[in-house]
PDB file of N, CA, C and O in Angstrom:
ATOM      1  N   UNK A   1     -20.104  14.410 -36.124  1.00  0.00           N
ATOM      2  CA  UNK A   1     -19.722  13.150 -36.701  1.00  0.00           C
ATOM      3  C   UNK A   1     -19.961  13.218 -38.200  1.00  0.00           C
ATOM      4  O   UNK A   1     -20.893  13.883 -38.651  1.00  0.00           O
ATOM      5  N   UNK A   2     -19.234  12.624 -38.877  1.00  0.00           N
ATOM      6  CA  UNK A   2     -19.144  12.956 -39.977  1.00  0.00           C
ATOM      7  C   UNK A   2     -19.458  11.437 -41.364  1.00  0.00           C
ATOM      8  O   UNK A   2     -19.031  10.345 -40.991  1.00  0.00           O
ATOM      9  N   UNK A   3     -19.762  11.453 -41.994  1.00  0.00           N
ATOM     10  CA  UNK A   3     -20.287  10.289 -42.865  1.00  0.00           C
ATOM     11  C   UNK A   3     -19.428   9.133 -42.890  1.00  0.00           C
ATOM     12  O   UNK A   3     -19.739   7.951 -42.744  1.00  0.00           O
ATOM     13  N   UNK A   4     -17.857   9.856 -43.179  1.00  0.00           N
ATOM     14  CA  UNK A   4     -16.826   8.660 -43.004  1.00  0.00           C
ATOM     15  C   UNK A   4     -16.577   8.325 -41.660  1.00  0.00           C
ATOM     16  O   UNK A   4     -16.222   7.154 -41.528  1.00  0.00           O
ATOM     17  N   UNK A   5     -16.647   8.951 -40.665  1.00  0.00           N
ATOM     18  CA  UNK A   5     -16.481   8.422 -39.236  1.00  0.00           C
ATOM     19  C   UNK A   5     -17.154   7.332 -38.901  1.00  0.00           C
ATOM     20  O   UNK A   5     -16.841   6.615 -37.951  1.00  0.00           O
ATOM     21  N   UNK A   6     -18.435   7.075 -39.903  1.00  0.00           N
ATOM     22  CA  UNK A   6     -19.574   5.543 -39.416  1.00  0.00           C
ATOM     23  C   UNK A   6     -18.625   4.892 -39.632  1.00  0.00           C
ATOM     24  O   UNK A   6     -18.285   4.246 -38.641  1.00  0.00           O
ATOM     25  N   UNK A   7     -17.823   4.705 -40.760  1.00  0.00           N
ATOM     26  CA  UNK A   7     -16.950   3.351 -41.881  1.00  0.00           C
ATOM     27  C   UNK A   7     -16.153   3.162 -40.915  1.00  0.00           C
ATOM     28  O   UNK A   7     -15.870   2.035 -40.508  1.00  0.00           O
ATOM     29  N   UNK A   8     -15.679   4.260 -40.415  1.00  0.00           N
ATOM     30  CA  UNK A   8     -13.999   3.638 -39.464  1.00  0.00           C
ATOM     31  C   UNK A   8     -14.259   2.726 -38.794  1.00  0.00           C
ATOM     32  O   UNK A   8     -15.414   2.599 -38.388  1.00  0.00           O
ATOM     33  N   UNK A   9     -13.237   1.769 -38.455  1.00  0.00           N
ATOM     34  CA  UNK A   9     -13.427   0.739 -37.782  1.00  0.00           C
ATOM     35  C   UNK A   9     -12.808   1.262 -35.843  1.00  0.00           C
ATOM     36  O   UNK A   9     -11.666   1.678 -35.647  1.00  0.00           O
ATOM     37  N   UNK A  10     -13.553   1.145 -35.023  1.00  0.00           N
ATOM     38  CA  UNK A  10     -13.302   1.285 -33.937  1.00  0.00           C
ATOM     39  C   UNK A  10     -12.480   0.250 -33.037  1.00  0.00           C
ATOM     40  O   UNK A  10     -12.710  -0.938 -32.815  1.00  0.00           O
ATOM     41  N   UNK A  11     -11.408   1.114 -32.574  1.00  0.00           N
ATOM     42  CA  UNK A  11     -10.487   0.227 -31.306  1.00  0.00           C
ATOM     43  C   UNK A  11     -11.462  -0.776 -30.275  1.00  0.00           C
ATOM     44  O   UNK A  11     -12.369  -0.308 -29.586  1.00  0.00           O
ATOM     45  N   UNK A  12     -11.097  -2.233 -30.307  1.00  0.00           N
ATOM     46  CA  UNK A  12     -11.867  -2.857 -29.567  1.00  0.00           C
ATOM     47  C   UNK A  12     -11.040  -2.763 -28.248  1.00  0.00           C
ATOM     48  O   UNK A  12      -9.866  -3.076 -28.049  1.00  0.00           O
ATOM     49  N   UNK A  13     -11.816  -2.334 -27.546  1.00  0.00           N
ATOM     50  CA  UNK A  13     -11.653  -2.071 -25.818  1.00  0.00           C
ATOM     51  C   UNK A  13     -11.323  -3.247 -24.933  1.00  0.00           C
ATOM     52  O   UNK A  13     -11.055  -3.099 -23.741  1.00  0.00           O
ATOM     53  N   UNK A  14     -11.349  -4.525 -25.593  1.00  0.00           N
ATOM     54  CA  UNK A  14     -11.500  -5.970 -25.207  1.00  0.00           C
ATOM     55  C   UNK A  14      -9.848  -6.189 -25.351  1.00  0.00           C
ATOM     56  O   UNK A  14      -9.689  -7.369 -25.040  1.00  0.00           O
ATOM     57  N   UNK A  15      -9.012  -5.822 -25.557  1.00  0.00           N
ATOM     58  CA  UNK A  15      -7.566  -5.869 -25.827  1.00  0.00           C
ATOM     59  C   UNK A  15      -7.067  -5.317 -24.542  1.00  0.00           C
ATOM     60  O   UNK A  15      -6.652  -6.070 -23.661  1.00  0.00           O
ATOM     61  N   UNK A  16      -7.093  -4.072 -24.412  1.00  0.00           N
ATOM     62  CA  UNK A  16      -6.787  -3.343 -23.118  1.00  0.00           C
ATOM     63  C   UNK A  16      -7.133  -3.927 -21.927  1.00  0.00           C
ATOM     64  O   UNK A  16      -6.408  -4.065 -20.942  1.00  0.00           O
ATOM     65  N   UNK A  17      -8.608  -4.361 -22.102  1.00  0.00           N
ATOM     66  CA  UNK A  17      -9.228  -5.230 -20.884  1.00  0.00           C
ATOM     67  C   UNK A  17      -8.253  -6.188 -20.491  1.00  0.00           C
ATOM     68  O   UNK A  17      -7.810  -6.309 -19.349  1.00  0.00           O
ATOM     69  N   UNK A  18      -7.904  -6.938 -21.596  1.00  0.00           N
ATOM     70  CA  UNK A  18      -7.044  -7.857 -21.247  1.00  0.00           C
ATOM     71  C   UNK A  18      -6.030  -8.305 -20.924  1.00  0.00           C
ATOM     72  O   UNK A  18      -5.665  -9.362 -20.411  1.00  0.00           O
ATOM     73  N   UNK A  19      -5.239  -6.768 -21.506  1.00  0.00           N
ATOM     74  CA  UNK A  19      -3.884  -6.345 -20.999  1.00  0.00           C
ATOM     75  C   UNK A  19      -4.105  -6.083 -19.399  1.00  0.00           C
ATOM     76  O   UNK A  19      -3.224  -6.508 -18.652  1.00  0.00           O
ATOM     77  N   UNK A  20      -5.205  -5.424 -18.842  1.00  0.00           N
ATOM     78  CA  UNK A  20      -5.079  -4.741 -17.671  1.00  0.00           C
ATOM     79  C   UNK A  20      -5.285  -6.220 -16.999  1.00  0.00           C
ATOM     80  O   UNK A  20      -4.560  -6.217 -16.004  1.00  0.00           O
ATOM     81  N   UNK A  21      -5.696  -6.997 -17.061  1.00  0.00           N
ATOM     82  CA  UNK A  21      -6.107  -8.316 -16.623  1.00  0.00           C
ATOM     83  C   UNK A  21      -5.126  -9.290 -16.058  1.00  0.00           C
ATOM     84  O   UNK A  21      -5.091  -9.910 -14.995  1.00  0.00           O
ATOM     85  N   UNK A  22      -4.236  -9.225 -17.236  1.00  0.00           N
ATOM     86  CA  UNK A  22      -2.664 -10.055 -17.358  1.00  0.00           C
ATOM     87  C   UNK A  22      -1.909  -9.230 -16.786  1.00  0.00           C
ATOM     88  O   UNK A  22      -0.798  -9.688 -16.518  1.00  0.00           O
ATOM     89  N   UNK A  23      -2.154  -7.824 -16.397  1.00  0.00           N
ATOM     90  CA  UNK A  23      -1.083  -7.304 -15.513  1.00  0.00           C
ATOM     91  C   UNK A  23      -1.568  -7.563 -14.071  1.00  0.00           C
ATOM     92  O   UNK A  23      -0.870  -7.586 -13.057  1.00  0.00           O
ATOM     93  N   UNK A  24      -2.905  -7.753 -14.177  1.00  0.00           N
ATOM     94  CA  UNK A  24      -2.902  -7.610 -12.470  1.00  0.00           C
ATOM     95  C   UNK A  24      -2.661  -9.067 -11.750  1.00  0.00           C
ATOM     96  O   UNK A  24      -2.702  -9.189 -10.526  1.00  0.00           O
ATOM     97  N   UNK A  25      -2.421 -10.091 -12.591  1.00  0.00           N
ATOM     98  CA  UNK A  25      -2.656 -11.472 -12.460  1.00  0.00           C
ATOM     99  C   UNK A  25      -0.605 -12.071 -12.366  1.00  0.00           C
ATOM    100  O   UNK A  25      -0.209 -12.872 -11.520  1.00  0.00           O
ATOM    101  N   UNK A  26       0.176 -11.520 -13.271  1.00  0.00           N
ATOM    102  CA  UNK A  26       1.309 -10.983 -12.864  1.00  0.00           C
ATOM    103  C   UNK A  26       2.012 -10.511 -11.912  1.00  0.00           C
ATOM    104  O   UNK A  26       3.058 -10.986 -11.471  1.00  0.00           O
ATOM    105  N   UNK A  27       1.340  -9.357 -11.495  1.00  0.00           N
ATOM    106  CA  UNK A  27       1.513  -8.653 -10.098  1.00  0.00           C
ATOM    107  C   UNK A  27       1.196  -9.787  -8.975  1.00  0.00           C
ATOM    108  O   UNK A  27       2.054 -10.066  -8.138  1.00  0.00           O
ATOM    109  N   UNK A  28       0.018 -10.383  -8.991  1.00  0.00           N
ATOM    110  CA  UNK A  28      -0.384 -11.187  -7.827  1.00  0.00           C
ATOM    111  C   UNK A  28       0.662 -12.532  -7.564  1.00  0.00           C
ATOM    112  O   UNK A  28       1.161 -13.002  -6.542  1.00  0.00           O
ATOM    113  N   UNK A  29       0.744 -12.980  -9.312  1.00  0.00           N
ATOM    114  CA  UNK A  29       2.051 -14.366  -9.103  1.00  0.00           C
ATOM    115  C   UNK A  29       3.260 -13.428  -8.458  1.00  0.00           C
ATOM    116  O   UNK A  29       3.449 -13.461  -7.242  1.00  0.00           O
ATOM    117  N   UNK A  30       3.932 -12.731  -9.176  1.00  0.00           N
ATOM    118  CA  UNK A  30       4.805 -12.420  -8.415  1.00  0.00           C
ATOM    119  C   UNK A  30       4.844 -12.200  -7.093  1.00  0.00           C
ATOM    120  O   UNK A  30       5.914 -12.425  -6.528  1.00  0.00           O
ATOM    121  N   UNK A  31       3.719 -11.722  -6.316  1.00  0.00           N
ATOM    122  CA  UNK A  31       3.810 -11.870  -4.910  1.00  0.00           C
ATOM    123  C   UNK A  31       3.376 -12.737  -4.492  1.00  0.00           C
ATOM    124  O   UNK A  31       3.024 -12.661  -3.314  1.00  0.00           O
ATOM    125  N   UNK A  32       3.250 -13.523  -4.946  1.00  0.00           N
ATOM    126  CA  UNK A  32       2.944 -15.024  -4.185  1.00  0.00           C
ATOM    127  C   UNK A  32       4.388 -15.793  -4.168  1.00  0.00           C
ATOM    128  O   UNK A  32       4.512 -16.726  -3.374  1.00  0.00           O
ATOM    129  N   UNK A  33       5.348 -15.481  -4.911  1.00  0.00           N
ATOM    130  CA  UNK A  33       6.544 -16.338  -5.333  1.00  0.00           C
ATOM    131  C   UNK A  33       7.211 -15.853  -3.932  1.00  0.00           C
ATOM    132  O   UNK A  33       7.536 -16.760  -3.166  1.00  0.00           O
ATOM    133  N   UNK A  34       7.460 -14.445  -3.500  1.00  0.00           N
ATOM    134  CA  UNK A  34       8.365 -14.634  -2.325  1.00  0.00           C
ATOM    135  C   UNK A  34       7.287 -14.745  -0.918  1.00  0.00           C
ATOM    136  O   UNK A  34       7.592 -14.181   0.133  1.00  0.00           O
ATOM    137  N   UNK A  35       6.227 -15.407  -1.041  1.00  0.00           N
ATOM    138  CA  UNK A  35       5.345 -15.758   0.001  1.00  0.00           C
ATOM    139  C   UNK A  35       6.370 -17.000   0.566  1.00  0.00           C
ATOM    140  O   UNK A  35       7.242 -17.481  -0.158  1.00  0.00           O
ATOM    141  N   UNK A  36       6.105 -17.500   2.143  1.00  0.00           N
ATOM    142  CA  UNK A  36       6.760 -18.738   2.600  1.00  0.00           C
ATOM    143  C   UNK A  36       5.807 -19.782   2.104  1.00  0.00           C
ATOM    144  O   UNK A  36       4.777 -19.325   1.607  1.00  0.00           O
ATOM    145  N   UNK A  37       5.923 -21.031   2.131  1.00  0.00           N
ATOM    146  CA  UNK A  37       5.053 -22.177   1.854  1.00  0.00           C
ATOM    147  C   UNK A  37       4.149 -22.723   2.565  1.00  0.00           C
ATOM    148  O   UNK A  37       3.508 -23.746   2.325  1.00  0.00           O
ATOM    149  N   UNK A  38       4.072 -21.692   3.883  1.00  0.00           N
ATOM    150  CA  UNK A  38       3.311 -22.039   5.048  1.00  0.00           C
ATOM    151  C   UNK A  38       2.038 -21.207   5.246  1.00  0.00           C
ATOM    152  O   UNK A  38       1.413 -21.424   6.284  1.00  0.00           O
ATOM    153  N   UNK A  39       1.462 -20.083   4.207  1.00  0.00           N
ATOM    154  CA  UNK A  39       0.633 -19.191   3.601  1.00  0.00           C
ATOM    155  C   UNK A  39      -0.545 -19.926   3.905  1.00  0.00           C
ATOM    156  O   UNK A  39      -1.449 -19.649   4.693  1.00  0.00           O
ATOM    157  N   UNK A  40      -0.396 -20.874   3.182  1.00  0.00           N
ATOM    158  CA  UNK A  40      -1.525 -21.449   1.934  1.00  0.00           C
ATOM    159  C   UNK A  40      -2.098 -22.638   3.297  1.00  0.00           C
ATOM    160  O   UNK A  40      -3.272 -23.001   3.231  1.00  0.00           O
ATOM    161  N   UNK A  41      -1.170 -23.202   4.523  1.00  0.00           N
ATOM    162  CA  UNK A  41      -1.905 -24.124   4.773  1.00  0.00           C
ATOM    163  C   UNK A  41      -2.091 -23.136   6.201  1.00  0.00           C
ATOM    164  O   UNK A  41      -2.662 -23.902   6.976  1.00  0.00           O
ATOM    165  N   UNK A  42      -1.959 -22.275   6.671  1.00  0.00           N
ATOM    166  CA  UNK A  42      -2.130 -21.381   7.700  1.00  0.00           C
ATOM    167  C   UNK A  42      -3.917 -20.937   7.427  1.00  0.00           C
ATOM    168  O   UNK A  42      -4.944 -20.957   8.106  1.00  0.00           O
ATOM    169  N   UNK A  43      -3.508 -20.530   5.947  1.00  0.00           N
ATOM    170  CA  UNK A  43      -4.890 -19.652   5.890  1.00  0.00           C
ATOM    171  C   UNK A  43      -6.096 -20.957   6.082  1.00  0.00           C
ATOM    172  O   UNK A  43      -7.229 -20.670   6.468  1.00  0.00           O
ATOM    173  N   UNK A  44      -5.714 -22.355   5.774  1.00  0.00           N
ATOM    174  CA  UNK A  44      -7.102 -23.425   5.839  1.00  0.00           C
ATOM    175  C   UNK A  44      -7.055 -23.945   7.187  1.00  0.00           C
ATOM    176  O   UNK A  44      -7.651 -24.930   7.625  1.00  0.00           O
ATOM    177  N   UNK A  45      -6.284 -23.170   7.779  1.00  0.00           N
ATOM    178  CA  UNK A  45      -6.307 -23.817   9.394  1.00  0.00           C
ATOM    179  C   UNK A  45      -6.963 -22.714  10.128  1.00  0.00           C
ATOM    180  O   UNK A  45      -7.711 -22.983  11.068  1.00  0.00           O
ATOM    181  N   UNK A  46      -6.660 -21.061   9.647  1.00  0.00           N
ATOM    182  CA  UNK A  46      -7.672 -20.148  10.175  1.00  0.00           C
ATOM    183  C   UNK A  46      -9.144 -20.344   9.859  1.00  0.00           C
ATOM    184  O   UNK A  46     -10.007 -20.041  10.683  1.00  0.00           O
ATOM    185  N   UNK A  47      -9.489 -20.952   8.425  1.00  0.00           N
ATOM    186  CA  UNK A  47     -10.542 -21.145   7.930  1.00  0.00           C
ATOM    187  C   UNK A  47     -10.963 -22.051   8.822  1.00  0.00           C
ATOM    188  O   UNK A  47     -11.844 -21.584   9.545  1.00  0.00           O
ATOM    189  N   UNK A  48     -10.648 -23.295   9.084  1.00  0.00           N
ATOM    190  CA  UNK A  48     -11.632 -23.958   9.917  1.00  0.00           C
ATOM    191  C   UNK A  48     -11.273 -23.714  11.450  1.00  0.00           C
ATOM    192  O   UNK A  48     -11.626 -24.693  12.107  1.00  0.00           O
ATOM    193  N   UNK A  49     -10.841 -22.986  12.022  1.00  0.00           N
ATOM    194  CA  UNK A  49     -10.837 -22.367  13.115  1.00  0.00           C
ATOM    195  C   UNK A  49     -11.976 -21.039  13.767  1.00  0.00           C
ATOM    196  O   UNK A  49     -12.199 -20.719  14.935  1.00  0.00           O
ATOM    197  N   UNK A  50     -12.515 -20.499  12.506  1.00  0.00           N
ATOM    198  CA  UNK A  50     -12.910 -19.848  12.279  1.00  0.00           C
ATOM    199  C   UNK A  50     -14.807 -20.402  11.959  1.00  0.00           C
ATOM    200  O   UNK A  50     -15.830 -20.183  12.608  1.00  0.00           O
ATOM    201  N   UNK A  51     -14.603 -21.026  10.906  1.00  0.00           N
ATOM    202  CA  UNK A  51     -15.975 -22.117  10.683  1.00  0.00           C
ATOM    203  C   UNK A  51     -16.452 -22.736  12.287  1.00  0.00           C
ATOM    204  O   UNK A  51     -17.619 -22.603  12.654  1.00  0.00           O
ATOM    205  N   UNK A  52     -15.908 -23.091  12.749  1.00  0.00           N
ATOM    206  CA  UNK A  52     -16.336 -24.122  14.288  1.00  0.00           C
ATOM    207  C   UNK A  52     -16.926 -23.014  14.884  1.00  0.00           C
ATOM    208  O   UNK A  52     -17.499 -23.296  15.936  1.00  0.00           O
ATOM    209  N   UNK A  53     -16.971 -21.894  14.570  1.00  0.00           N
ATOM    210  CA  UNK A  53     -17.545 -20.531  15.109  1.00  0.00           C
ATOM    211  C   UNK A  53     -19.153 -19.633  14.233  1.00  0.00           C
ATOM    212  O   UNK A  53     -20.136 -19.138  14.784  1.00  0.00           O
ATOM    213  N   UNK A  54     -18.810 -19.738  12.715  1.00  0.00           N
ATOM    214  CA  UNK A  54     -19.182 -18.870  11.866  1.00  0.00           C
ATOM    215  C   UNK A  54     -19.071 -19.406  10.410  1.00  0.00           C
ATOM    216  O   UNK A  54     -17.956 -19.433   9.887  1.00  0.00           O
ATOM    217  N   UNK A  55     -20.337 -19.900   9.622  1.00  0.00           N
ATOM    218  CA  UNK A  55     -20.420 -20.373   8.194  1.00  0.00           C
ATOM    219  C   UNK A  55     -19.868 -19.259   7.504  1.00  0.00           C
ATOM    220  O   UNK A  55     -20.482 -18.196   7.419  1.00  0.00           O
ATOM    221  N   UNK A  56     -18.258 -19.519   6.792  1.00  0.00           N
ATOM    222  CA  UNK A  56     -17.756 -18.634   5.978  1.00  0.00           C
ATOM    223  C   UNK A  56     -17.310 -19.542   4.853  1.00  0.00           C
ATOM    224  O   UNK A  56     -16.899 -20.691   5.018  1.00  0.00           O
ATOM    225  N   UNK A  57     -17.429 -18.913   3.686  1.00  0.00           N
ATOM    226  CA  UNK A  57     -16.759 -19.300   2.362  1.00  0.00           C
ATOM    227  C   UNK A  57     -14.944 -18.976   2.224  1.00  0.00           C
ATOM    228  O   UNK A  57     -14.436 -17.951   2.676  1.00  0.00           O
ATOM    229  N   UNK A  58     -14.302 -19.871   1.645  1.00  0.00           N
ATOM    230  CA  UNK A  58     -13.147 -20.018   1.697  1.00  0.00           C
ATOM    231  C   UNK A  58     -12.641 -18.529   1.232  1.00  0.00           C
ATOM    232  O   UNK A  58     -11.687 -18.062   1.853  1.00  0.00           O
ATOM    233  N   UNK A  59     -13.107 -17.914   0.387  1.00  0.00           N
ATOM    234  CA  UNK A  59     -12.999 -16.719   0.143  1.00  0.00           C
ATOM    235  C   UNK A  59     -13.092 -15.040   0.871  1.00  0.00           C
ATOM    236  O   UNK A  59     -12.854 -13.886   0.515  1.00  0.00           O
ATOM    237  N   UNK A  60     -13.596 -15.768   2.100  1.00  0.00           N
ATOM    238  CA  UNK A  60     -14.019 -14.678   3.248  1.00  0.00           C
ATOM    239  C   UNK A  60     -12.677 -14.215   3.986  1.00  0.00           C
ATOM    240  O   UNK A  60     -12.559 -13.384   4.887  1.00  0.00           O
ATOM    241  N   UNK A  61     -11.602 -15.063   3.287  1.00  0.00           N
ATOM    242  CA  UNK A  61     -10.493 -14.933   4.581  1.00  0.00           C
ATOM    243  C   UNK A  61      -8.997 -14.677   3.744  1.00  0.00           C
ATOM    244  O   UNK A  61      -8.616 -15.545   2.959  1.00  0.00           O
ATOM    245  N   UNK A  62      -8.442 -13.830   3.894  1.00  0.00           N
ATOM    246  CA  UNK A  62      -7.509 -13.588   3.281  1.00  0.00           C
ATOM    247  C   UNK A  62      -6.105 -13.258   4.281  1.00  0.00           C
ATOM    248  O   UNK A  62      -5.942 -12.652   5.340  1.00  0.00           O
ATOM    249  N   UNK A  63      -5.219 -13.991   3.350  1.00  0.00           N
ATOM    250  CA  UNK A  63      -3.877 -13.954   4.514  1.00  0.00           C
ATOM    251  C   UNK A  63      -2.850 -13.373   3.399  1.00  0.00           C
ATOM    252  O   UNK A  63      -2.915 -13.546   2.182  1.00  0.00           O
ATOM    253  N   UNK A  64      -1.807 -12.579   4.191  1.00  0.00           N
ATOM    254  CA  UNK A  64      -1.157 -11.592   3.300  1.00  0.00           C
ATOM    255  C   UNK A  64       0.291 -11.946   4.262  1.00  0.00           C
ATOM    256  O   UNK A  64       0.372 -12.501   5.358  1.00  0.00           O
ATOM    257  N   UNK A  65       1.508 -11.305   3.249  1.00  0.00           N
ATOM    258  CA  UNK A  65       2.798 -11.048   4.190  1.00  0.00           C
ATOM    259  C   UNK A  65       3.214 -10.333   3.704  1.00  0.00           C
ATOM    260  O   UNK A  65       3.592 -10.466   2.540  1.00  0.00           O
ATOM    261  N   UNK A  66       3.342  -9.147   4.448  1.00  0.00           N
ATOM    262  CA  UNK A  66       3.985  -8.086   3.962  1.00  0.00           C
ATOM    263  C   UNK A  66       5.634  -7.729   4.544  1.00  0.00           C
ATOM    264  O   UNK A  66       5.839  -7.850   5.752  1.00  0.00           O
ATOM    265  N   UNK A  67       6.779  -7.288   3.619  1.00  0.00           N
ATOM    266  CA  UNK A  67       7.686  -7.562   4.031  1.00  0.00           C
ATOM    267  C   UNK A  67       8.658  -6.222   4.116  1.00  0.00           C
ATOM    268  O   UNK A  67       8.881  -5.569   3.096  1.00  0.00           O
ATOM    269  N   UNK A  68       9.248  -5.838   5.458  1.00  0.00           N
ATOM    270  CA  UNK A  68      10.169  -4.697   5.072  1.00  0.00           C
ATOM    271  C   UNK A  68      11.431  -5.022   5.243  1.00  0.00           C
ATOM    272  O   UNK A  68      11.908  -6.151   5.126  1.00  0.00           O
ATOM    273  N   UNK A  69      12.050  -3.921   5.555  1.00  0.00           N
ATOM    274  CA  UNK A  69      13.527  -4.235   5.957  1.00  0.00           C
ATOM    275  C   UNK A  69      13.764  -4.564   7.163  1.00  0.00           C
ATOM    276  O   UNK A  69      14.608  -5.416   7.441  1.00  0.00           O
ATOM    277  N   UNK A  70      13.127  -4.002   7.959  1.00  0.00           N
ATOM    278  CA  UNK A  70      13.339  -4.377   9.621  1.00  0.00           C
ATOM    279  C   UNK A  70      12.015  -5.515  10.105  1.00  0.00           C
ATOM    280  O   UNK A  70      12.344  -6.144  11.111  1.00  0.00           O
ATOM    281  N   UNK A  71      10.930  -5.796   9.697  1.00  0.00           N
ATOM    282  CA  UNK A  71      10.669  -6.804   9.951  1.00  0.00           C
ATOM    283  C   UNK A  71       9.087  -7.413   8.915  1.00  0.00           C
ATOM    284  O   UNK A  71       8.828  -6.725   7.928  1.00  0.00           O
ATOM    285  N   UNK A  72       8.427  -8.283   9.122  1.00  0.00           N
ATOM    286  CA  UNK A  72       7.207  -9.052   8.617  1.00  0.00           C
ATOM    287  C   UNK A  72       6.158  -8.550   9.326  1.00  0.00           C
ATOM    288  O   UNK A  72       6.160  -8.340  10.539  1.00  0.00           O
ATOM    289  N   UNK A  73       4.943  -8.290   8.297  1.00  0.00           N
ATOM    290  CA  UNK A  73       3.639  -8.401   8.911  1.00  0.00           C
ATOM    291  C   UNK A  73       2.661  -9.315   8.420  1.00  0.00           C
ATOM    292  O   UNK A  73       1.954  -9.164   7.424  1.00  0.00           O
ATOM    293  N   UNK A  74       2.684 -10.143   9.099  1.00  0.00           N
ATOM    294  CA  UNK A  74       1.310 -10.514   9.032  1.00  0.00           C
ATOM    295  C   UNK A  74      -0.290 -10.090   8.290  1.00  0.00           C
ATOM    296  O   UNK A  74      -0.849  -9.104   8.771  1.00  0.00           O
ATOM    297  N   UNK A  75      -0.779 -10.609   7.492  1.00  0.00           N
ATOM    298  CA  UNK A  75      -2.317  -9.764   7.659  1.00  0.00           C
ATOM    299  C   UNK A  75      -3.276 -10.168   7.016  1.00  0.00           C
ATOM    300  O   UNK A  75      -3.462 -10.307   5.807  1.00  0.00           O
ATOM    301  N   UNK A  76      -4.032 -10.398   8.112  1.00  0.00           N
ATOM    302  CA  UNK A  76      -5.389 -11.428   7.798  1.00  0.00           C
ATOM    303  C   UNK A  76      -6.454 -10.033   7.445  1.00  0.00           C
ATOM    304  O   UNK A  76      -6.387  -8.875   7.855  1.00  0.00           O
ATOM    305  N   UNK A  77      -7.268 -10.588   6.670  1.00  0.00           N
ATOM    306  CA  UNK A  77      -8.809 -10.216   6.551  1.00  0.00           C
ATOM    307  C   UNK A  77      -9.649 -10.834   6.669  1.00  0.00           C
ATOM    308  O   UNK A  77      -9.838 -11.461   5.626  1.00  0.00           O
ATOM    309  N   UNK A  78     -10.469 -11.096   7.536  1.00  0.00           N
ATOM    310  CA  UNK A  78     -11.853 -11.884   7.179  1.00  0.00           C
ATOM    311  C   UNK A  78     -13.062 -10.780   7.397  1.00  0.00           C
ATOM    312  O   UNK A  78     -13.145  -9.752   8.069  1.00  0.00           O
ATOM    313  N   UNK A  79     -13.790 -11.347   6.678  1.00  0.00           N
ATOM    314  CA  UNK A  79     -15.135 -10.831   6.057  1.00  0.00           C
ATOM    315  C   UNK A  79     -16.030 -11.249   6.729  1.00  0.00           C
ATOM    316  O   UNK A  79     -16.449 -12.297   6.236  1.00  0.00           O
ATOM    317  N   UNK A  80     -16.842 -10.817   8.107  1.00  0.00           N
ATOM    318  CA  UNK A  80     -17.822 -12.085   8.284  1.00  0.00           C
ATOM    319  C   UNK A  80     -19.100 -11.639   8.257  1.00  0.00           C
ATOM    320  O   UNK A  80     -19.283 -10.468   8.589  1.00  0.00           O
ATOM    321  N   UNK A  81     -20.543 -12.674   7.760  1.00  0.00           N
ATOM    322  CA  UNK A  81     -21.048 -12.523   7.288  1.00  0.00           C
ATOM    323  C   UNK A  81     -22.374 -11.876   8.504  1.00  0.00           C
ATOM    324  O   UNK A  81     -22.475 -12.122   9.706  1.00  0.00           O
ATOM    325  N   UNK A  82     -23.254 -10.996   7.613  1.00  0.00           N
ATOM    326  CA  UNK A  82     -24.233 -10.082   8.834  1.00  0.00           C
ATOM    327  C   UNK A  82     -24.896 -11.225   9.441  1.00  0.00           C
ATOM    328  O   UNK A  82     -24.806 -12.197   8.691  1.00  0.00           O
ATOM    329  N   UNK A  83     -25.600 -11.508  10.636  1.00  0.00           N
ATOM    330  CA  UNK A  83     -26.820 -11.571  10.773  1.00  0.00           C
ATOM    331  C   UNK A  83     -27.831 -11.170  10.794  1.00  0.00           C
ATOM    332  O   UNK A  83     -27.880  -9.968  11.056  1.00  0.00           O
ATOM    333  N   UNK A  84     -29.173 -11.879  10.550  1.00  0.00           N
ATOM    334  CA  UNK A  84     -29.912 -10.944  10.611  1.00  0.00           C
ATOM    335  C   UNK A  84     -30.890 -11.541  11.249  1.00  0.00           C
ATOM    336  O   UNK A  84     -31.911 -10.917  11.536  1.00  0.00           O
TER     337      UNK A  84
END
C-alpha cells in the first residue's frame, strides 16, 4: 500500500447493497403480479387452521404457485416450531 492509496476515496459498498436489494424486491413483485387473488386469503386460512393446532407466527407459513405449461403447483412451507 502505498502513501497515496490512504487519500483515495473508496467505493461505498452501500450502493451495490442496494442495488442487490431492489433487484430482489422486483423479482418478488413481479411474481406476485401473475399470482391468483386467492394466494393471500388461502395462506390466512392455512394460518389459522394450522394455529387451532400449533402457536405459529404469520411468517412460519409460506404459500407459493408455481406455474408450467402443462399444469400448477401448489406449495406450501411451514416452519413449525421445536418443542422442548
Amino acid at each position: 500500500m502505498s502513501f497515496f492509496d490512504y487519500f483515495k476515496t473508496k467505493k461505498n459498498p452501500s450502493a451495490s447493497v442496494a442495488k442487490e436489494r431492489l433487484q430482489i424486491i422486483v423479482a418478488h413483485e413481479r411474481g406476485q403480479r401473475d399470482q391468483p387473488d386467492y394466494l393471500p386469503a388461502l395462506q390466512q386460512e392455512i394460518l389459522a387452521v394450522i394455529r387451532k393446532y400449533v402457536q405459529i407466527d404469520d411468517d412460519m407459513v409460506q404459500v407459493e404457485l408455481d406455474r408450467n405449461e402443462n399444469c400448477s403447483v401448489l406449495e406450501l412451507n411451514v416452519t413449525l416450531p421445536e418443542h422442548s
